[in-house]
C-alpha positions as CSV (number, residue, x, y, z in Angstrom):
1,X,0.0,0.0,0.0
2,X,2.1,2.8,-1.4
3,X,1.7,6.3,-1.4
4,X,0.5,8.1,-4.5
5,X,-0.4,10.4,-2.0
6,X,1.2,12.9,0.4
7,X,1.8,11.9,3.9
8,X,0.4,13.8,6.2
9,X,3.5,12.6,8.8
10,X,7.1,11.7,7.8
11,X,7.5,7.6,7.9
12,X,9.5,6.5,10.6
13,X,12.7,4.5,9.6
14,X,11.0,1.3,11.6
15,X,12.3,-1.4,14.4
16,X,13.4,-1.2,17.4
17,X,11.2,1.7,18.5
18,X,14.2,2.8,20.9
19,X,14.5,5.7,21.7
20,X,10.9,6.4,21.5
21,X,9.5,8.7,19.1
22,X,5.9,10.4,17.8
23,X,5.8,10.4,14.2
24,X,2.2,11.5,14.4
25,X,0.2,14.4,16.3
26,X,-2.8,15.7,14.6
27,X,-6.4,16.2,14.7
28,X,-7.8,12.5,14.3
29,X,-4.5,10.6,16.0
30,X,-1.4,10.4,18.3
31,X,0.8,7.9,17.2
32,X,3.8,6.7,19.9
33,X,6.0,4.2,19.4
34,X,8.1,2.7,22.1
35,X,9.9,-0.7,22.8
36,X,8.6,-1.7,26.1
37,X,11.7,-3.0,28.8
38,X,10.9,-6.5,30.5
39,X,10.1,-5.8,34.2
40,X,10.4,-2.2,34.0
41,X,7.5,-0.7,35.8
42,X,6.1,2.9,34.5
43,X,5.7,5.7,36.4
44,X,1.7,6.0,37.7
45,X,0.2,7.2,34.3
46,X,-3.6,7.9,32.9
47,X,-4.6,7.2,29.0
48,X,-7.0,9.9,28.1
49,X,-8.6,8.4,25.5
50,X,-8.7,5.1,23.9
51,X,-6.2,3.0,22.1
52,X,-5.4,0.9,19.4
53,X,-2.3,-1.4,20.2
54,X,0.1,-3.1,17.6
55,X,2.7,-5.6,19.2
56,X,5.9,-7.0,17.4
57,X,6.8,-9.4,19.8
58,X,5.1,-11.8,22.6
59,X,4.8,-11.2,26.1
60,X,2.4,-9.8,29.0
61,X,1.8,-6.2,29.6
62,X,0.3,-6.5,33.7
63,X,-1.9,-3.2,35.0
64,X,-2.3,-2.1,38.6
65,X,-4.6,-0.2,39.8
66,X,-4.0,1.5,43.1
67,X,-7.2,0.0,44.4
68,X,-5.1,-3.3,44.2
69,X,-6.8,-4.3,41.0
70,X,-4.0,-6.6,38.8
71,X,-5.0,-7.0,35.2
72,X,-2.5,-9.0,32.7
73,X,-2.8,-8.2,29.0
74,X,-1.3,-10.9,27.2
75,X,-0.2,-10.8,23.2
76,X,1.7,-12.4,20.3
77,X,3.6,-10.9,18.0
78,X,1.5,-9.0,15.5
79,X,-1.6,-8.7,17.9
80,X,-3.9,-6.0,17.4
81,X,-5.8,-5.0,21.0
82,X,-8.2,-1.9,21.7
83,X,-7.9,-0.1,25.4
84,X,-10.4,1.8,26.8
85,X,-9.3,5.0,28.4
86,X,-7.6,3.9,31.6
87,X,-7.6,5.7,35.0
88,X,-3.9,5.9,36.9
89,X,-2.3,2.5,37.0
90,X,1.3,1.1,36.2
91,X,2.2,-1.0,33.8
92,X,5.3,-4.1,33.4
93,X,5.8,-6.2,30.6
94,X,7.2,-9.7,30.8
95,X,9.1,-10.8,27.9
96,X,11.7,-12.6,26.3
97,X,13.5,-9.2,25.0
98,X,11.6,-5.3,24.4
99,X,8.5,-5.4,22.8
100,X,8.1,-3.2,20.1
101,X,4.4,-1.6,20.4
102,X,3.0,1.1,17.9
103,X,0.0,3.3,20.2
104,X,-2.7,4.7,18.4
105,X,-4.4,7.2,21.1
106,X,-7.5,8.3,19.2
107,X,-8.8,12.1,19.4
108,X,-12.2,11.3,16.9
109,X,-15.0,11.2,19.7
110,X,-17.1,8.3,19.9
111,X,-20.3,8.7,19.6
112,X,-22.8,9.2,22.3
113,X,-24.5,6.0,22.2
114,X,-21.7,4.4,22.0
115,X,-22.6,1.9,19.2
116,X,-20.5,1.7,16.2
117,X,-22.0,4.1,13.5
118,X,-23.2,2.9,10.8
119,X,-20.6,4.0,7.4
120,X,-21.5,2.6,3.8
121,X,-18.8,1.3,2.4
122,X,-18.8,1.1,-1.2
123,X,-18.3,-1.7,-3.3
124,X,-14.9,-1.4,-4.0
125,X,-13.8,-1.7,-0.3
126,X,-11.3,-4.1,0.4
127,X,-13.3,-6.5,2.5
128,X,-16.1,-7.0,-0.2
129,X,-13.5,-6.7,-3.2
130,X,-10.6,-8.7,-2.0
131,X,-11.3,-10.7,1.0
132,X,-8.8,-13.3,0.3
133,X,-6.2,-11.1,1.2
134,X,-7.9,-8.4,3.4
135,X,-9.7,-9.5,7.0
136,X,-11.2,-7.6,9.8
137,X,-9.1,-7.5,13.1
138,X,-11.7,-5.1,14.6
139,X,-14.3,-2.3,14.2
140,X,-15.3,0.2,16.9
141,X,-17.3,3.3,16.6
142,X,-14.2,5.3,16.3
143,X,-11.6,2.9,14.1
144,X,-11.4,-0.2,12.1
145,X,-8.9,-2.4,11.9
146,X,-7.9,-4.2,9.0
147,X,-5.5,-7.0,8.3
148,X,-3.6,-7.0,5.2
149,X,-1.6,-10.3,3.7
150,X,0.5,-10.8,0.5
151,X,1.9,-13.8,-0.6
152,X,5.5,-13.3,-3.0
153,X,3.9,-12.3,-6.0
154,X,0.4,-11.6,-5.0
155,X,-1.4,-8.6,-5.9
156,X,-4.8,-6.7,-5.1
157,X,-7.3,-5.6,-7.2
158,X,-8.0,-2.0,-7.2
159,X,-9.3,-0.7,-4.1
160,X,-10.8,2.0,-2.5
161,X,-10.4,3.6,1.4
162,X,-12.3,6.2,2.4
163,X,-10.7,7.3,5.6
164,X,-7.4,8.5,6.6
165,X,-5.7,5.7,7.7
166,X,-2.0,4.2,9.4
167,X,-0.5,1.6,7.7
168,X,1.9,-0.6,10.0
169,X,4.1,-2.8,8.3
170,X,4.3,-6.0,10.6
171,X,6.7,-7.6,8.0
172,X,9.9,-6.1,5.5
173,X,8.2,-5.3,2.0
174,X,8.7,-4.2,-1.6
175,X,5.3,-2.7,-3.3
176,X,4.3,-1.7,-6.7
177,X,0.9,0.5,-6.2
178,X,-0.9,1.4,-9.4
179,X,-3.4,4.7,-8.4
180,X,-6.8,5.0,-9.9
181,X,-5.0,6.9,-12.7
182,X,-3.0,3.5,-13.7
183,X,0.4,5.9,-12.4
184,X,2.5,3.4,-11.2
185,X,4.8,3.6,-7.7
186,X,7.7,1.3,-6.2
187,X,8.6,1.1,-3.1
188,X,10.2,-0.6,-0.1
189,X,9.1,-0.5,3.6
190,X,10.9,-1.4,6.6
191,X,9.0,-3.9,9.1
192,X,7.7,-1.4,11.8
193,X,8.0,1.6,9.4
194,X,4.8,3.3,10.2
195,X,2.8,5.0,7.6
196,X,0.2,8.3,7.8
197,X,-2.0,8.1,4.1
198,X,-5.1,9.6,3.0
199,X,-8.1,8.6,1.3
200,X,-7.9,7.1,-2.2
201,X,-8.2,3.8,-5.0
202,X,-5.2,1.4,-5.8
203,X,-3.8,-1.8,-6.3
204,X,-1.0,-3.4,-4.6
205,X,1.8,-6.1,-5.7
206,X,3.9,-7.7,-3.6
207,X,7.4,-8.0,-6.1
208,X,9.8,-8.4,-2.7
209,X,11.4,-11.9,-1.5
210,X,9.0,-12.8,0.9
211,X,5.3,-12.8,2.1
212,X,4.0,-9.2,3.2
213,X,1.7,-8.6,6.2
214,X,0.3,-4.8,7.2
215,X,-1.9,-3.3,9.7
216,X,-4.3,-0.7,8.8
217,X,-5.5,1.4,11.0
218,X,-8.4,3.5,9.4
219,X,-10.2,6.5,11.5
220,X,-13.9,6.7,10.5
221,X,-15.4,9.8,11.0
């Protein structure tokens, strides 16, 4: 998923997220990524708003509460989780090594009900036009997650997203993108190197070595 369009953030160069950085700060997102040290506990800390989590490696992120309350959160590499907004608590993840973890703090509002709202996709979206290599991770009122995979030599037809959207290479890559214009692109992402594109059609082709896998992140408002 190339860019035949302008970024609205510069790309960051990808793993390990150490030091930790914010390639992304506008209107619809905060994007932070970090690498997570294994029993390192964080400072007492509040989350705002809520989050969409990307994890590169395994392990268990455990929450306290100062009421006493322990909650583990446990992931595999590649694991996509939502978190509510969270109230003071600290946080230590157990792990072979650092985890790698992309935050997506969201700054859309949900809406007041609280369901998801309804959006028409239309019918070049890529769950109804390609759902062989496109699945749904999740879908909340304020996001929906995506699940992109490319075998070596696989390619998309022409698709069509309709929200700004982060694209999170879980895995090395190198793209050809054809636009709605037929205008064709190359490139070649670096596993972790997190993407900031806007609305538009195309068609991907995995020409690199290996399989491709990518999370979108897209922000429906």
């Amino acid at each position: 998923m190339l860019t035949m369009i302008a970024f609205a953030a510069a790309a960051h160069a990808g793993l390990p997220y150490d030091p930790p950085t914010t390639p992304v700060d506008n209107a619809v997102a905060r994007v932070q990524l970090s690498a997570g040290k294994p029993g390192e506990v964080t400072k007492p800390h509040v989350h705002l708003t809520n989050r969409v989590m990307i994890y590169f490696e395994a392990g268990t992120n455990t929450i306290r509460y100062p009421d006493g309350k322990v909650v583990p959160e446990h992931f595999q590499a590649g694991d996509v989780q939502w978190n509510d907004a969270m109230g003071t608590h600290t946080a230590t993840i157990t792990a072979a090594g650092p985890v790698d973890i992309v935050h997506v703090e969201l700054k859309v509002p949900e809406h007041k009900d609280n369901r998801v709202h309804a959006v028409m996709y239309g019918p070049r979206d890529p769950l109804t036009i390609d759902p062989r290599h496109f699945t749904l991770e999740m879908q909340k009122d304020q996001v929906r997650v995506l699940r992109l995979r490319l075998g070596k030599g696989e390619k998309t037809p022409a698709y069509q997203t309709m929200f700004e959207h982060l694209l999170v290479p879980l895995t090395a890559a190198r793209l050809t993108t054809a636009d709605a214009k037929g205008v064709v692109k190359e490139a070649a992402y670096r596993k972790g190197e997190v993407q900031w594109q806007m609305p538009g059609t195309q068609a991907d082709e995995n020409t690199g070595g290996q399989p491709y896998e990518a999370i979108i992140v897209e922000f429906r408002r």
